[in-house]
C-alpha positions as CSV (number, residue, x, y, z in Angstrom):
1,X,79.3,27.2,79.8
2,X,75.6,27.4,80.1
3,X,73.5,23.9,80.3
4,X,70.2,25.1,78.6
5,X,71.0,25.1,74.9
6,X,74.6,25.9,74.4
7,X,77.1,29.1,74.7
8,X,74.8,31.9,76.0
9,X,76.0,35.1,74.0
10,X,75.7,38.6,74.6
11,X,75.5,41.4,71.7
12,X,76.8,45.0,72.2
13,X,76.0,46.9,69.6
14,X,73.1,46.2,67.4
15,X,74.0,48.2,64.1
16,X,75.6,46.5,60.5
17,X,77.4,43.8,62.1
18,X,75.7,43.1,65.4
19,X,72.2,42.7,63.9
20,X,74.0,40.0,61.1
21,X,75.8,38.3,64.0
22,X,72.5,37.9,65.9
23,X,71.1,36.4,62.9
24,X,73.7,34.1,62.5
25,X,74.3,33.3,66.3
26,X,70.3,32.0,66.7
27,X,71.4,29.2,63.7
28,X,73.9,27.7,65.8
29,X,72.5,24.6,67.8
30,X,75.1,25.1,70.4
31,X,74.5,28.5,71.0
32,X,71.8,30.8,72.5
33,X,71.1,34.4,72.0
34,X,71.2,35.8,75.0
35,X,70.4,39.7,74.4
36,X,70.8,42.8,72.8
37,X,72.5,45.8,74.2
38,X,72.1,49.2,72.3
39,X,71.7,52.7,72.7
40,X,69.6,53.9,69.5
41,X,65.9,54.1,70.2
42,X,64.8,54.8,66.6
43,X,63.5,52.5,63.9
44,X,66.6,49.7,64.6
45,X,66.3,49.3,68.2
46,X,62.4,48.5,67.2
47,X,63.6,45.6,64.8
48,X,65.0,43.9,68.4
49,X,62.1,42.5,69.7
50,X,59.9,42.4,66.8
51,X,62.8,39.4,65.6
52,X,62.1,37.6,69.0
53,X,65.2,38.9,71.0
54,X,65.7,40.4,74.1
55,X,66.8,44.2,74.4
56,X,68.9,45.9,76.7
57,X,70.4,49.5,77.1
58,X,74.1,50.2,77.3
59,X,73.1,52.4,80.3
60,X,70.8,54.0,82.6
61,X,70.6,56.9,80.8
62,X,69.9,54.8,77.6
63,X,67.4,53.1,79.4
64,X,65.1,55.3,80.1
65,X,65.7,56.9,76.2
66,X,64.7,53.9,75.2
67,X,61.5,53.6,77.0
68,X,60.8,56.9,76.3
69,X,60.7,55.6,72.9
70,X,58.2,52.7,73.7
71,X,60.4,50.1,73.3
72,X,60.6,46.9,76.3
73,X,64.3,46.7,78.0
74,X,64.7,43.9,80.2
75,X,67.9,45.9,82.0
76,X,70.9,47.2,81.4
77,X,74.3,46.1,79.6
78,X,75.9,44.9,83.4
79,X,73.0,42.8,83.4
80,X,73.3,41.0,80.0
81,X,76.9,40.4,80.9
82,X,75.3,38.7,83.9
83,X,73.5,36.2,81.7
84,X,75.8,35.6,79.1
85,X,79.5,33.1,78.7
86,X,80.7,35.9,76.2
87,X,79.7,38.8,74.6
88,X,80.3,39.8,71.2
89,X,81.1,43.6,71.1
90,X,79.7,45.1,67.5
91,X,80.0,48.7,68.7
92,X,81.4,51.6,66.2
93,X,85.2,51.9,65.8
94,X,86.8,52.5,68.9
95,X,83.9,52.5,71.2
96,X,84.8,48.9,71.9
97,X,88.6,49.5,73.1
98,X,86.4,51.4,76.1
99,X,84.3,48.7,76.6
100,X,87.1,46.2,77.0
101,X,87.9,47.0,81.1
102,X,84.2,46.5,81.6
103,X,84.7,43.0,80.3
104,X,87.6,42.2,81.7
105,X,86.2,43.9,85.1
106,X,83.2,41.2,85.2
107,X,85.5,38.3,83.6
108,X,83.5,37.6,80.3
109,X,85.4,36.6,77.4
110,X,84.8,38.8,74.5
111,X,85.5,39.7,71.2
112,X,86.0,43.1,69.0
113,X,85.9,43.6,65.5
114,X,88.7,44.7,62.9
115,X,87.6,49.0,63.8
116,X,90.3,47.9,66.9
117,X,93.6,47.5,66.7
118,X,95.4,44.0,67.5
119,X,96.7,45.4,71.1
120,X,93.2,45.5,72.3
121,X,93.2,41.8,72.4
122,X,97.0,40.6,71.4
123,X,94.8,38.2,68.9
124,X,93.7,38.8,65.7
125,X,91.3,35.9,64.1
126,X,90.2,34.2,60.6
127,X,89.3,30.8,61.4
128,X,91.2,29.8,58.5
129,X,94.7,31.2,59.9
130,X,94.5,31.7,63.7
131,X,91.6,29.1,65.0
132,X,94.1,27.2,67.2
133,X,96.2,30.2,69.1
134,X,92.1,31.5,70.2
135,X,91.8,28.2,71.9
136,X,90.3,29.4,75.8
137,X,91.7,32.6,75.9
138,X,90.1,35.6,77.2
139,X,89.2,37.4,74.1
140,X,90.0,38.1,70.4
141,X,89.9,40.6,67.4
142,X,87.9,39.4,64.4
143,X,90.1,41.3,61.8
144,X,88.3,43.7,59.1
145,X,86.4,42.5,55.8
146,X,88.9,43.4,53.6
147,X,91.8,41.7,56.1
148,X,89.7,38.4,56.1
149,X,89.5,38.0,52.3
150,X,93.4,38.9,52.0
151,X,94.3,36.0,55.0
152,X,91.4,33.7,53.3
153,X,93.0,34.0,49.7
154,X,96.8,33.8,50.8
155,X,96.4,31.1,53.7
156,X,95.0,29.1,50.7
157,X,98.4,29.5,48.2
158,X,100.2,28.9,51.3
159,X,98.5,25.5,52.4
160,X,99.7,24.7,49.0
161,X,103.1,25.8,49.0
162,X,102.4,28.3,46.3
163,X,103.2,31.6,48.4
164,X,105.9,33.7,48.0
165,X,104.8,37.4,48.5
166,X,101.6,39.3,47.8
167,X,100.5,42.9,46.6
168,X,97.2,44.1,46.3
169,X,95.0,47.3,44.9
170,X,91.7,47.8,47.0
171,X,89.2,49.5,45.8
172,X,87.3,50.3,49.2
173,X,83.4,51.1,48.7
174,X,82.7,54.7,50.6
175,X,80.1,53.7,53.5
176,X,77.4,51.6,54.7
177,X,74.8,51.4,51.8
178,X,72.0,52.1,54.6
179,X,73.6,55.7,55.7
180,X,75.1,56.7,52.6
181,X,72.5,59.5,52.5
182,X,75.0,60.7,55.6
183,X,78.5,61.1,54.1
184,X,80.3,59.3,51.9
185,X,82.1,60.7,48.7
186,X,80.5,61.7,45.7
187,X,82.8,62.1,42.3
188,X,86.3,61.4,43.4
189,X,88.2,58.9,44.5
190,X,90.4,59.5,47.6
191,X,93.5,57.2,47.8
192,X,94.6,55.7,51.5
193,X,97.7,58.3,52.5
194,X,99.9,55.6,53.4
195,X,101.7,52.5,51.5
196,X,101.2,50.4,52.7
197,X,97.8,50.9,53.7
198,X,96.7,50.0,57.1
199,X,95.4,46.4,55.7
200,X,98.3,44.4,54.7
201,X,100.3,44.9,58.3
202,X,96.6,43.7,59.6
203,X,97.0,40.5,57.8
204,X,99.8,39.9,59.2
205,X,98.6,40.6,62.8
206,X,97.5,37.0,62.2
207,X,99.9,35.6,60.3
208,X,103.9,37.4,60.8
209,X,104.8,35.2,57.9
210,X,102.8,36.7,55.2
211,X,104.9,39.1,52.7
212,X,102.1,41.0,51.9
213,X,101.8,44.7,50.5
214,X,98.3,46.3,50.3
215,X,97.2,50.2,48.7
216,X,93.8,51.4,48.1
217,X,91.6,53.9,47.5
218,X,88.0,55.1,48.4
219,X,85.8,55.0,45.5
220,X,82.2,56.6,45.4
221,X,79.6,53.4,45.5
222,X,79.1,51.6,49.1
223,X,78.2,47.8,47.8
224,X,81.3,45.9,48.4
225,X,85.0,46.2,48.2
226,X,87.3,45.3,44.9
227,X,90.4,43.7,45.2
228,X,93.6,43.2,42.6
229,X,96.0,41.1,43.4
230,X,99.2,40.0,42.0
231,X,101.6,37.0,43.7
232,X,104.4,36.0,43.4
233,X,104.7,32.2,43.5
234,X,106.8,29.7,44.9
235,X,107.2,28.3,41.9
236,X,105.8,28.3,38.0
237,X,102.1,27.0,37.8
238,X,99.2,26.2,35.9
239,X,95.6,28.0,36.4
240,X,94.5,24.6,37.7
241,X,96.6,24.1,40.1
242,X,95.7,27.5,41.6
243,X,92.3,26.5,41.5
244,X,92.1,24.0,43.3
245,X,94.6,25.9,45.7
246,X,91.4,28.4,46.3
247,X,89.0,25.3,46.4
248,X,90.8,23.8,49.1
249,X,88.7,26.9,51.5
250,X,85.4,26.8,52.0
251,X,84.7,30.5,52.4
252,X,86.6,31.0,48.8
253,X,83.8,31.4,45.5
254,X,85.1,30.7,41.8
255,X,82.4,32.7,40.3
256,X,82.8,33.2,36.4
257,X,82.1,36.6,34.3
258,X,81.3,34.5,31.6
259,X,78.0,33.0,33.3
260,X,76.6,36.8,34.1
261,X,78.5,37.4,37.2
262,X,80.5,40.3,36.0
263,X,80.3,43.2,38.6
264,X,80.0,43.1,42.2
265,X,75.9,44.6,41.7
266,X,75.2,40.9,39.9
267,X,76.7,39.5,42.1
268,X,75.0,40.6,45.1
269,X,71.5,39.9,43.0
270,X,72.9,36.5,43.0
271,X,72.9,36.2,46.8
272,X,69.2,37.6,47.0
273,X,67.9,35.1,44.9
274,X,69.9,32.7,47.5
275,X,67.6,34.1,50.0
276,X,70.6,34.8,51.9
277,X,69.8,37.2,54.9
278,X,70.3,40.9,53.9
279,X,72.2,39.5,50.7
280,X,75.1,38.4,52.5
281,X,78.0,37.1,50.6
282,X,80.0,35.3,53.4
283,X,82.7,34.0,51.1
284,X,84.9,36.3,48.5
285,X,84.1,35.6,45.2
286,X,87.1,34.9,43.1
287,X,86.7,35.8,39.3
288,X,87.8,32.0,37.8
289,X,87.6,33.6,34.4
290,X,90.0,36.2,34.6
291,X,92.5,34.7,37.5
292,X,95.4,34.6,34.6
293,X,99.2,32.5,35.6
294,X,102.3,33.7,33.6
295,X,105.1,31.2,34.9
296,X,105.7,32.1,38.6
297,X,103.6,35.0,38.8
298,X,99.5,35.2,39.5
299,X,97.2,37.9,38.8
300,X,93.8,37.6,40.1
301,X,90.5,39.6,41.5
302,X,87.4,39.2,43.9
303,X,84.9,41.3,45.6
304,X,84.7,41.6,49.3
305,X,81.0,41.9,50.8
306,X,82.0,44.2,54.2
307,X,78.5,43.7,56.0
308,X,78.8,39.7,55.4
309,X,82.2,38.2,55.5
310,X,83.2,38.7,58.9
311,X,79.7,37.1,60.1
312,X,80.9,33.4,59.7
313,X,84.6,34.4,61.3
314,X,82.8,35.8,64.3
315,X,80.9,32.2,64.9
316,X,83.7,30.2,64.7
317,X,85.7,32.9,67.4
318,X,83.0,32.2,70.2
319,X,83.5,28.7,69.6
320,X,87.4,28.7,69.8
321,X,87.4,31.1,72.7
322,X,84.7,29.3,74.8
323,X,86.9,26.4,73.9
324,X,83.6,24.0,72.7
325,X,85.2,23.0,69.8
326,X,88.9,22.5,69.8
327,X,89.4,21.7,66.0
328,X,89.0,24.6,63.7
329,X,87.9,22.4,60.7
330,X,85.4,21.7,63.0
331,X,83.8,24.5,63.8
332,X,84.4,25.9,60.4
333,X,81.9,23.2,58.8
334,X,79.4,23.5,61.5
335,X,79.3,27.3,61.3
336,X,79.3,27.2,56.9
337,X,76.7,24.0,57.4
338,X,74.3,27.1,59.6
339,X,75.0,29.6,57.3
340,X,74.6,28.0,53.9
341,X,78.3,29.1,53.6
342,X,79.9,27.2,50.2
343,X,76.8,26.9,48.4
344,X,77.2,29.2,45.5
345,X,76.7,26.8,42.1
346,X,75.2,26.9,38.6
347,X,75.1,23.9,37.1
348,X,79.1,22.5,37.6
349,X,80.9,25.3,37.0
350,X,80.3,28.0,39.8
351,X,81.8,25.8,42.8
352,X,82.8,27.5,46.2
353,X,82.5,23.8,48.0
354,X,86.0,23.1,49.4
355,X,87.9,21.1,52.0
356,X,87.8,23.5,55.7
């Protein structure tokens, strides 16, 4: 643990995700950005320094790419690791499984994102769900967007004794909105060739005891995900009682079609005017207004911002595995407190306050 100013962190990778954890890691008062490792020397590595932080290359040979390019590097990725209590791998999918030995090699604790699979760590994280068994180990997986919103939404039926088994419909958004000039799809939609797709045995990475069934399909806009989902309960409820079920997290949104918010685009004009950072919508935004009970059966939808909703996870993971703050709950109100996380109102309908 570093004595100037908290948890020194390292970033590999400085693309969707490790530019939004960067953002979010300088907002913490017990942490402290220690650099930026990368390898592009085009117009993102430029945005490194011009935000006040301190760049790196992911090799010699990147290095001297990179200065080639104009741009300042204060070393090389071994010596960031040098500086740094953890390091926060945001690398593209699979690049970080062969990053892993170089961490464990120099003994930082680390963690991955959801484009690895559980092995790479034996820990798969959403604060909610999974806080405690990160406690001072070595590393852990934050698990993908659309995993966090299913663990999120079903951790909270099951707090309240409401969760019997789930199956959802995703309707996965084709790419990054910033490269979808680069692939993508373009009028189809291609369905996931498995059932269940690759998400629902991810939730359960984290939790074993979730019965939980996922499908989905690509569809041709890149803004956020959709999800259906239909539960079946413990028992027969009443819409409130759900409610209040979802309130009881703080990274769940009621938002309401009837007050505007009616597609996932509206949405995300919602979080500009926020002045959230690159429109992040941290939480997943439950539809209140069409959530529907029928006796011991729920039906309900929400919209899953991929670029966001793992930012807030990732926080609360260097915390658990540093071992700085022990209580989840803890950490989970310190990191949404930073963030502005739970803040979505309009007058005393539109609540995403809760209880974590």
């Amino acid at each position: 643990m570093a004595e100037h100013g908290g948890t020194r962190v390292a970033i590999n990778g400085y693309g969707v995700i490790g530019k939004r954890v960067a953002d979010a890691v300088v907002k913490q008062d017990d942490m402290v950005l220690s650099g930026v490792a990368d390898i592009a020397s085009d117009w993102r590595a430029h945005m490194v320094p011009r935000k006040g932080f301190v760049l790196y290359a992911a090799s010699d040979e990147h290095m001297l790419l990179m200065q080639d390019a104009g741009l300042e590097i204060a070393g090389v990725l071994d010596d960031l690791i040098e500086q740094s209590d953890i390091v926060v791998d945001c690398t593209p999918k699979r690049i970080a499984a062969r990053n892993v030995e170089l961490y464990r090699q120099r003994g930082i604790k680390f963690v991955v994102h959801g484009g690895e699979k559980h092995e790479v760590t034996g820990h798969s994280f959403v604060a909610e769900a999974s806080y405690d068994g990160a406690l001072d180990r070595d590393c852990t997986r934050v698990v993908s967007c659309n995993t966090t919103s299913i663990v999120r939404t079903l951790t909270a039926l099951k707090r309240a004794g409401l969760l019997q088994k789930a199956r959802g419909t995703l309707l996965r958004r084709a790419t990054d909105p910033w490269e979808s000039h680069l692939g993508g799809i373009m009028n189809t939609l291609v369905p996931e060739a498995k059932i269940p797709s690759h998400q629902g045995p991810d939730a359960q990475s984290v939790d074993p005891d979730l019965d939980v069934v996922t499908m989905a399909v690509k569809v041709p806009q890149t803004l956020a995900h959709l999800h259906y989902w239909t539960v079946q309960l413990t028992r027969a409820a009443d819409k409130q009682e759900i409610l209040s079920a979802l309130k009881s997290s703080s990274r769940i949104a009621l938002v309401r079609a009837g007050d505007g918010l009616n597609a996932i685009n509206v949405i995300k004009e919602m979080m500009a005017d926020l002045s959230r950072p690159h429109d992040s919508l941290y939480e997943v935004a439950v539809w209140e207004d069409m959530l529907k009970v029928q006796g011991d059966e729920l039906f309900y939808a929400y919209m899953v911002d991929k670029q966001a909703i793992v930012i807030p996870e990732t926080i609360d993971a260097i915390r658990a595995l540093t071992g700085t703050i022990k209580d989840g709950s803890a950490s989970i109100a310190k990191t949404n407190a930073a963030l502005d996380v739970g803040l979505i109102n309009i007058g005393d309908r539109l609540v995403a306050q809760g209880n974590s």
